[in-house]
VOGU-3710 file (C-alpha; in Angstrom, 3 decimals, decimal comma):
1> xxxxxxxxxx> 1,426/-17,339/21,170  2,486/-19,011/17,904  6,116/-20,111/17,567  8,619/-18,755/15,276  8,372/-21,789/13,120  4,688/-21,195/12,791  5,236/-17,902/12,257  7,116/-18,711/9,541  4,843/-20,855/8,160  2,272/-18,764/7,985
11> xxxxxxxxxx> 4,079/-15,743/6,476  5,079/-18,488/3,404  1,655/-18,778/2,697  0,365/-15,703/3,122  2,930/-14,577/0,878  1,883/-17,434/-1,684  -1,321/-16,095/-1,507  -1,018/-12,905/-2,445  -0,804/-10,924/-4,859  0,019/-13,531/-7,940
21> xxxxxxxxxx> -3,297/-15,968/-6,855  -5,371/-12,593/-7,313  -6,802/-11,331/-10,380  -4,760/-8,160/-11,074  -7,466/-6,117/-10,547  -7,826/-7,334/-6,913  -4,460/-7,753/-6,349  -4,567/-4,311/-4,699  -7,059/-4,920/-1,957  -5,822/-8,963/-1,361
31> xxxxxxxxxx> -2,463/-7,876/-0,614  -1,191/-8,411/2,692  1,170/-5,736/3,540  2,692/-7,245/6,548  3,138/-10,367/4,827  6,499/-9,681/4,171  7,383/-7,868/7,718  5,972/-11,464/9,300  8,382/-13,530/6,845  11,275/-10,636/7,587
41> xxxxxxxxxx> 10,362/-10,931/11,313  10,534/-14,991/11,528  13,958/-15,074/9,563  15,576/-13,001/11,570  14,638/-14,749/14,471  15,341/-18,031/13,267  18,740/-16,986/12,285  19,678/-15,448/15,775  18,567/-18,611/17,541  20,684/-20,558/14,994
51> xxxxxxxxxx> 23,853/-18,625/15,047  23,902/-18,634/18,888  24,785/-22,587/18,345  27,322/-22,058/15,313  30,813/-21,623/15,874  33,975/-21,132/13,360  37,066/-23,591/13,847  40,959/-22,815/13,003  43,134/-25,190/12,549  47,138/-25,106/12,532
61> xxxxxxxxxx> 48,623/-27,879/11,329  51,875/-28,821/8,828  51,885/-29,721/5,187  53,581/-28,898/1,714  53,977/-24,867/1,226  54,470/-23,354/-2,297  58,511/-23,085/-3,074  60,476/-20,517/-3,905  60,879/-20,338/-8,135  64,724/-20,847/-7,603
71> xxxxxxxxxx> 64,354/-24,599/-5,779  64,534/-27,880/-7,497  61,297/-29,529/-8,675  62,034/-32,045/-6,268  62,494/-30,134/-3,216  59,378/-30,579/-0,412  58,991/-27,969/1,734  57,060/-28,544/5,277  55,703/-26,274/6,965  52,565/-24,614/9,325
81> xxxxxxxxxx> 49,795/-24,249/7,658  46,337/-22,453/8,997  42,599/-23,584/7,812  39,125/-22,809/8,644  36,052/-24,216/8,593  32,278/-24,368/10,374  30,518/-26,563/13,614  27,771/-26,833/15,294  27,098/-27,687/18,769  25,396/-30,815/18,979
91> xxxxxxxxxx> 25,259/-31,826/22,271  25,490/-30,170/26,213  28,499/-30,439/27,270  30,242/-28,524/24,839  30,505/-31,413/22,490  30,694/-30,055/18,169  29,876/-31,768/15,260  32,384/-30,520/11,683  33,720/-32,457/8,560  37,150/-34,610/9,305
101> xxxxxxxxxx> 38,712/-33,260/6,374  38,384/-29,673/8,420  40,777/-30,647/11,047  42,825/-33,274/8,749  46,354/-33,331/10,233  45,435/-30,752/13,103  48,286/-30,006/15,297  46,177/-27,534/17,098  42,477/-26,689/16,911  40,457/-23,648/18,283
111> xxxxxxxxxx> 36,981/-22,802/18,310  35,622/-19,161/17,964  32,347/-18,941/19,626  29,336/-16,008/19,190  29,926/-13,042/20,821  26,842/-12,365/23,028  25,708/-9,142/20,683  25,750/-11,279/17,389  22,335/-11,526/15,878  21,483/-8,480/17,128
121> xxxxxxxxxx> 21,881/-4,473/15,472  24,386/-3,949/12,767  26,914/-1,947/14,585  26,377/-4,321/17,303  27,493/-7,413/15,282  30,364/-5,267/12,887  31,810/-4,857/16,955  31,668/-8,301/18,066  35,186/-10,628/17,312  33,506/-14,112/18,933
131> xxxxxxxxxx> 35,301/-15,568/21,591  38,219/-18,209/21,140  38,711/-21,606/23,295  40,657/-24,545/22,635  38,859/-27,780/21,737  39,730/-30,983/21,218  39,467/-34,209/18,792  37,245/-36,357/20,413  36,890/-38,834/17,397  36,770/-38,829/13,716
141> xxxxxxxxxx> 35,085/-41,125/10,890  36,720/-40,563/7,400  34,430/-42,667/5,841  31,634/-40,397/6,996  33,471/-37,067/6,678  32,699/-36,121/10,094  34,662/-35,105/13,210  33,618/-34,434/16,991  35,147/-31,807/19,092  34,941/-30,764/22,645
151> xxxxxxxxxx> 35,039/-27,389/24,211  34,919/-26,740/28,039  31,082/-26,774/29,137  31,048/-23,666/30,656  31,833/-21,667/27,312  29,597/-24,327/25,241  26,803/-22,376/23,411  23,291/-24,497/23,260  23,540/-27,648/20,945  20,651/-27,821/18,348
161> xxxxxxxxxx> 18,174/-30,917/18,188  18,665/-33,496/14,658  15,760/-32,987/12,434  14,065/-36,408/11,547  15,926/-37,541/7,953  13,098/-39,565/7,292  10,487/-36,483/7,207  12,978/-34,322/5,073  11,199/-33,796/1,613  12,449/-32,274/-1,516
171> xxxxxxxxxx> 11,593/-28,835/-1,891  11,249/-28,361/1,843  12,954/-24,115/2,633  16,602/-24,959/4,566  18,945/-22,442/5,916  22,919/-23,087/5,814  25,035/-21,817/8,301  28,565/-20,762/8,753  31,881/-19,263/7,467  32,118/-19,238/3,692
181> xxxxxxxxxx> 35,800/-18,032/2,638  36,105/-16,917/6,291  33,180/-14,601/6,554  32,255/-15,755/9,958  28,525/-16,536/11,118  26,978/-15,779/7,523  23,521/-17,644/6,522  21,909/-18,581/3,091  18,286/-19,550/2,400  17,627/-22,057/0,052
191> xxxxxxxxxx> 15,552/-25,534/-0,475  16,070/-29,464/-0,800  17,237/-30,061/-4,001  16,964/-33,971/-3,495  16,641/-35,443/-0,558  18,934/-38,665/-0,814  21,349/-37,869/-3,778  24,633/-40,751/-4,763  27,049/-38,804/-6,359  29,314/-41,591/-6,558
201> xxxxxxxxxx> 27,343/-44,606/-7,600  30,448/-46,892/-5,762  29,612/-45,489/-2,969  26,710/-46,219/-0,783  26,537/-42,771/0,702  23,583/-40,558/0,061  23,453/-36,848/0,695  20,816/-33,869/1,085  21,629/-31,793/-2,142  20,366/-27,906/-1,447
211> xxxxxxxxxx> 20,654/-24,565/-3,289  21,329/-22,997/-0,532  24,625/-21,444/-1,507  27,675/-23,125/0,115  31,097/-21,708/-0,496  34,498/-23,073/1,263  34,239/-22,614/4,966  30,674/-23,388/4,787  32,434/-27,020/5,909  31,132/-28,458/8,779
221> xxxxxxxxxx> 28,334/-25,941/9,518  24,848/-26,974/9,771  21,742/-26,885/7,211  18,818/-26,616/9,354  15,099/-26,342/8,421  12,208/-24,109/9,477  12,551/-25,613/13,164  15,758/-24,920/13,616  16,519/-28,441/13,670  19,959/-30,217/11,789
231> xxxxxxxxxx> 19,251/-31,470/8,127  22,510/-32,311/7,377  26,136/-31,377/8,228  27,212/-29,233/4,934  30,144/-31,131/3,087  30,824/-30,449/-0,274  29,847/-28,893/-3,076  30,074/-29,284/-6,847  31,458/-26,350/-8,728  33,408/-25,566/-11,845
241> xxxxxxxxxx> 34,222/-22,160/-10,517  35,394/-23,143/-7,218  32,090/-20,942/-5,991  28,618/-22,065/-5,081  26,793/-22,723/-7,915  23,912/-24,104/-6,222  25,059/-28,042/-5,852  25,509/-28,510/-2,856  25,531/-31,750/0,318  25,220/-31,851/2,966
251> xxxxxxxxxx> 25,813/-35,344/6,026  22,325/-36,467/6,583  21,075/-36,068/10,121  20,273/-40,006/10,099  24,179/-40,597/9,686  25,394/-37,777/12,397  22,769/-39,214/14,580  24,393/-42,491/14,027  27,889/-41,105/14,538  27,564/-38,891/17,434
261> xxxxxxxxxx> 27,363/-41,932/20,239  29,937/-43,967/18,436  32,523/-41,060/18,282  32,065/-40,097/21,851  32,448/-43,232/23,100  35,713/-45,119/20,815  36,950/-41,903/19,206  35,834/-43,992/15,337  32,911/-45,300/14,257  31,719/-48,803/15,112
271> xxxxxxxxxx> 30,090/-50,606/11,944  27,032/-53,020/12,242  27,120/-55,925/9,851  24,746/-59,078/8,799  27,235/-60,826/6,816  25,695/-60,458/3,509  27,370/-59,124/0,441  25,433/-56,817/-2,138  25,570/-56,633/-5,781  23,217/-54,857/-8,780
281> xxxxxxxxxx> 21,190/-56,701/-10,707  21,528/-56,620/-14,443  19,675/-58,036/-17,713  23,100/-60,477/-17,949  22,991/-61,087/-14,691  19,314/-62,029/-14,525  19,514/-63,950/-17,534  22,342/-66,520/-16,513  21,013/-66,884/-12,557  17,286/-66,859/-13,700
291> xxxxxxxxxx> 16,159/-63,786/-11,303  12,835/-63,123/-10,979  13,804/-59,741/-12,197  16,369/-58,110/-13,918  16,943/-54,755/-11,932  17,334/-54,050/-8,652  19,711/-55,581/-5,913  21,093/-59,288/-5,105  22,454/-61,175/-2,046  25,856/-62,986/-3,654
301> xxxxxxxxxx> 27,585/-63,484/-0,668  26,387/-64,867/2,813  28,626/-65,495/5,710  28,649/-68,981/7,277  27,955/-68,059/11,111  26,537/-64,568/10,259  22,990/-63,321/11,632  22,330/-63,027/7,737  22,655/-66,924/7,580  20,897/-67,737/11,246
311> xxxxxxxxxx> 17,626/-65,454/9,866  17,639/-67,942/6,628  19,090/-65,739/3,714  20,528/-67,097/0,867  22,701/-66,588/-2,219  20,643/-65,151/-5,424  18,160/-63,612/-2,972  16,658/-60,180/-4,817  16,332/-57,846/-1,847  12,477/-56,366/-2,766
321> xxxxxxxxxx> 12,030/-53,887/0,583  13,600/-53,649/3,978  11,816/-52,390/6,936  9,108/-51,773/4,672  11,108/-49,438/2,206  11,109/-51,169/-1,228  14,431/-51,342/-2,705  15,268/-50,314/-6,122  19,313/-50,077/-6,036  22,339/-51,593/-3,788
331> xxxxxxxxxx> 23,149/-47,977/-2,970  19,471/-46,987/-1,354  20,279/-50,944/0,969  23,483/-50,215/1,141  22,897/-46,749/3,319  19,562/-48,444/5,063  21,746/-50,675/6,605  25,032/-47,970/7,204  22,536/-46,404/9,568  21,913/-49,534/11,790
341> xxxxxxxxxx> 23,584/-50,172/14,868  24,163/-53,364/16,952  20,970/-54,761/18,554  18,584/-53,074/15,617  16,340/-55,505/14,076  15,990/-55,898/9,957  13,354/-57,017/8,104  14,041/-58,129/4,809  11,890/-59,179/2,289  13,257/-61,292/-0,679
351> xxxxxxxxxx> 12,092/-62,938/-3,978  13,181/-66,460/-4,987  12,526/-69,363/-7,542  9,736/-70,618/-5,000  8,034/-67,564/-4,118  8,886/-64,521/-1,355  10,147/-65,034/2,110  10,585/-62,604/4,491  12,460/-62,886/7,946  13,978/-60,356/10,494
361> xxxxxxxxxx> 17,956/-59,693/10,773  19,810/-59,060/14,349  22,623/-56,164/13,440  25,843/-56,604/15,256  28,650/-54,855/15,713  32,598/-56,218/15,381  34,200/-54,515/17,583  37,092/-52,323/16,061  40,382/-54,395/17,066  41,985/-50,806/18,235
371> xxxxxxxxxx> 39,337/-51,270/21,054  41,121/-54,563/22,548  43,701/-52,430/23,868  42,129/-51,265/26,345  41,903/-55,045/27,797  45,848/-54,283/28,026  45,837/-51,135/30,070  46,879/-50,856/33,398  45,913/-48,134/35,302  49,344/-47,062/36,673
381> xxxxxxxxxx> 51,581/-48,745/34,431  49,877/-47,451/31,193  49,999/-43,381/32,455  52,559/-41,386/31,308  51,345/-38,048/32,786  54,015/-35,751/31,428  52,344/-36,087/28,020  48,987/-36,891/29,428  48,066/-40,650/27,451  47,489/-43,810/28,743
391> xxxxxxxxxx> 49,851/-46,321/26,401  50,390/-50,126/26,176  53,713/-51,389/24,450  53,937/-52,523/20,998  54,129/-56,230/20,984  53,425/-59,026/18,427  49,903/-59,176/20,061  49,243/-55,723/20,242  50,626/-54,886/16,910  47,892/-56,872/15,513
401> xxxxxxxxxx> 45,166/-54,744/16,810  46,824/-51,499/14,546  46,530/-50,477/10,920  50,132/-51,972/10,540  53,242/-50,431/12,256  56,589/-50,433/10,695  58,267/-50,949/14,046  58,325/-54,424/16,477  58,535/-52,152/19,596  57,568/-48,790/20,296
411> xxxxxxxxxx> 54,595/-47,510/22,626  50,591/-47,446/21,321  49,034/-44,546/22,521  45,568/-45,883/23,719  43,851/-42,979/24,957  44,551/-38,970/26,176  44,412/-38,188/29,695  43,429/-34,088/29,006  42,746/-33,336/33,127  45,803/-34,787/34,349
421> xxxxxxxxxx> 47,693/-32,247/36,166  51,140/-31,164/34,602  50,916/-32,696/30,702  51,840/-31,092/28,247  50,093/-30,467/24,977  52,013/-32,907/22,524  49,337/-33,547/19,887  48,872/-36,975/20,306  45,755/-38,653/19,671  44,575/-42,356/20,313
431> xxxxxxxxxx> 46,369/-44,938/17,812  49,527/-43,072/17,272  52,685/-45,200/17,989  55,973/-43,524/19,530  59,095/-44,665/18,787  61,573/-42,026/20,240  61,658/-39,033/22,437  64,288/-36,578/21,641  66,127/-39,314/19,192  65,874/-41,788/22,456
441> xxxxxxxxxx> 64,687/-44,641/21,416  61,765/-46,017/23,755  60,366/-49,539/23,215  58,186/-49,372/26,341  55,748/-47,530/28,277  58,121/-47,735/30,892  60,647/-46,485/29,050  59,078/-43,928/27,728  57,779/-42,481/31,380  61,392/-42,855/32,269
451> xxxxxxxxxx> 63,040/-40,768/29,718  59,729/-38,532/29,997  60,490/-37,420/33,391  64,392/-36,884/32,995  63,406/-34,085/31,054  63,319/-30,821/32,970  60,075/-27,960/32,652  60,131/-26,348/29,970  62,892/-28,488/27,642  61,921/-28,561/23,626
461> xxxxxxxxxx> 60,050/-32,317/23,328  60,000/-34,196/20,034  58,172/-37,250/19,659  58,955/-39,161/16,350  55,336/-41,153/15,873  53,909/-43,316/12,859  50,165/-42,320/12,687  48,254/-43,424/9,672  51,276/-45,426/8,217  53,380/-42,064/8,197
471> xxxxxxxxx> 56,163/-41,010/10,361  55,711/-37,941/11,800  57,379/-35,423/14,454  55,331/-33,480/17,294  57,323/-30,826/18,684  56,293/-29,196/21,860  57,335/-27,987/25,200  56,735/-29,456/28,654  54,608/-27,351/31,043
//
């Protein structure tokens, strides 16, 4: 029994095949008439198997509103503010892959899941309202645009497979998936417009570009081919309208393949690194340093110590392939080497004055300094179980490991503790530094866990927290 890929397959062609390649005067007796019904038949079914795996995600969280016309210019007004976007389950276990800039400054984040009739007769589907669960932040990388999320496993839908980025070829027929302008569980049909496109040329990021149309709350939902299988996470899109006019990206599968494990694990992504430094190759630039060409990509910068330096690469090195891909721009190296983790193995390949040399690279990976805290965590002094995290106190040393506090003392939220009996929902996520409770001023864990548990059920809680160099407030009530 073929599959509804091959099904689909097959339907394409037959379709191609008929009437058009016909002379018109056979075109009546070559057509297939269920050629259509076959290519009707294996969309459908693609798209219910698809949708069963999508799911829409609200967030609350606070920002600027629009002002009243009778308040200064200067006034700022904060308040709650309520977004939407698209996910896709990615992994058993209820774990979701979206964009970060869906659930930017999320105070609270809920996921609405497929009713069990959607993808199935119209009335059926106008009568089905999904099903909403809380999820949480598991990690976020900015400089990827992506986010993970967990929902409880027993409400998690099936996670789809990653298709292979390396197989992905322009024109190839893609399917996007998810909730453009809130019009939940909506597909579009389109193809690969390019398969690795730079719209910024300063940054090394590459994107699948589709015509699929992709409209705001498309963000975060999947673009999946024939299979089934994730292309790319869907991103952006270019538009002077503000409406889909056929540009746009999506995250390619190779990067949210990469991202998944890291996010799971530290909550942020974990960069690999060689210790070399890239730069394009120009005529001027050839000229003065002698290149053996003037396009293309040059080492100008290798770390003393570095595996880049161990493996024998040098300063004024043109980078001519890696891993057997030639290389033609920083950009195209640039995202080879984004996708590498710690242990891969590179093989460069480099032209000199003397000839070509080519040698294999160890990645590594420098650990995040955030992750150090956790040498500092005790398992009994760290809990503060009324707001469910695990914290260490802001010292000199542990200061160091942050982004910059503006505080010397205070308490570093290391981790969340979600299953701890009793703890309240305060919003807090890992890397957040409290400096008060109620206006109390707390410059320990101890402290903190003190003045925590003076406070009686229910009581109004605000935490005053820098996160992200800003000072912020969580309100919230204890359970």
């Amino acid at each position: 029994m073929l599959s509804t890929p091959d099904r689909l397959r097959i339907a394409l062609l037959a379709l191609a095949l008929t009437p058009a390649a016909a002379a018109p005067a056979r075109a009546q007796q070559t057509q297939d008439p269920n050629a259509l019904r076959r290519l009707n038949g294996s969309i459908a079914a693609l798209t219910e198997r698809v949708s069963a795996s999508v799911v829409q995600v609200l967030v609350t969280s606070y920002g600027p509103v629009q002002q009243r016309s009778d308040r200064a210019d200067t006034d700022l007004v904060i308040g709650r503010q309520r977004s939407m976007g698209s996910g896709v389950v990615i992994d058993a276990g209820g774990y979701i892959m979206t964009n970060a800039h869906v659930v930017a400054n999320a105070r609270r984040v809920e996921i609405v899941l497929p009713g069990p009739s959607e993808g199935g007769s119209a009335v059926a589907h106008a009568a089905s309202h999904g099903r909403r669960t809380e999820a949480a932040i598991v990690g976020i990388a900015k400089e990827l645009d992506l986010a993970l999320l967990k929902i409880d496993d027993a409400a998690s839908p099936p996670p789809l497979a990653l298709a292979d980025y390396d197989a992905i070829r322009q024109g190839q027929l893609v399917f996007a998936f998810g909730s453009p302008e809130g019009l939940r569980n909506s597909v579009t049909m389109g193809v690969v417009s390019a398969v690795a496109r730079q719209p910024d040329v300063d940054n090394p990021l590459v994107y699948v570009q589709t015509d699929a149309p992709i409209n705001h709350g498309n963000s975060g939902g999947p673009l999946v081919d024939v299979e089934g299988r994730i292309v790319g996470i869907n991103t952006f899109i270019l538009s002077d309208s503000g409406g889909s006019q056929g540009l746009g990206f999506a995250i390619p599968s190779a990067l949210v393949g990469m991202a998944y494990p890291k996010l799971r694990r530290y909550g942020h992504l974990h960069r690999g690194e060689i210790g070399i430094l890239l730069q394009t190759i120009t005529p001027t630039l050839a000229g003065g340093l002698q290149l053996p060409q003037d396009w293309g990509a040059m080492i100008s910068d290798v770390q003393p110590g570095s595996p880049a330096a161990a493996a024998g690469l040098q300063i004024a090195d043109v980078v001519v392939a890696v891993d057997g891909e030639a290389i033609a721009s920083v950009p195209r190296l640039a995202f080879h080497l984004f996708t590498r983790s710690a242990g891969d193995v590179v093989r460069f390949k480099v032209k000199r004055a003397d000839g070509e040399f080519t040698t294999d690279v160890t990645v590594i990976e420098r650990a995040h300094d955030f992750d150090r805290l956790t040498d500092h965590i005790d398992p009994q002094r760290s809990l503060v179980p009324q707001l469910g995290i695990l914290g260490v106190d802001l010292t000199a040393d542990t200061g160091a490991m942050t982004t910059g506090v503006r505080s010397p003392c205070g308490v570093i939220v290391v981790g969340r503790t979600p299953d701890t009996a009793d703890s309240a929902d305060s919003g807090l996520v890992a890397g957040d530094t409290i400096y008060a409770i109620n206006r109390t001023a707390v410059g320990s864990v101890a402290e903190l866990r003190e003045a925590a548990a003076a406070l009686a059920p229910r009581s109004p809680v605000v935490l005053q927290v820098e996160r992200n160099g800003q000072i912020i407030f969580l309100a919230f009530e204890l359970d």
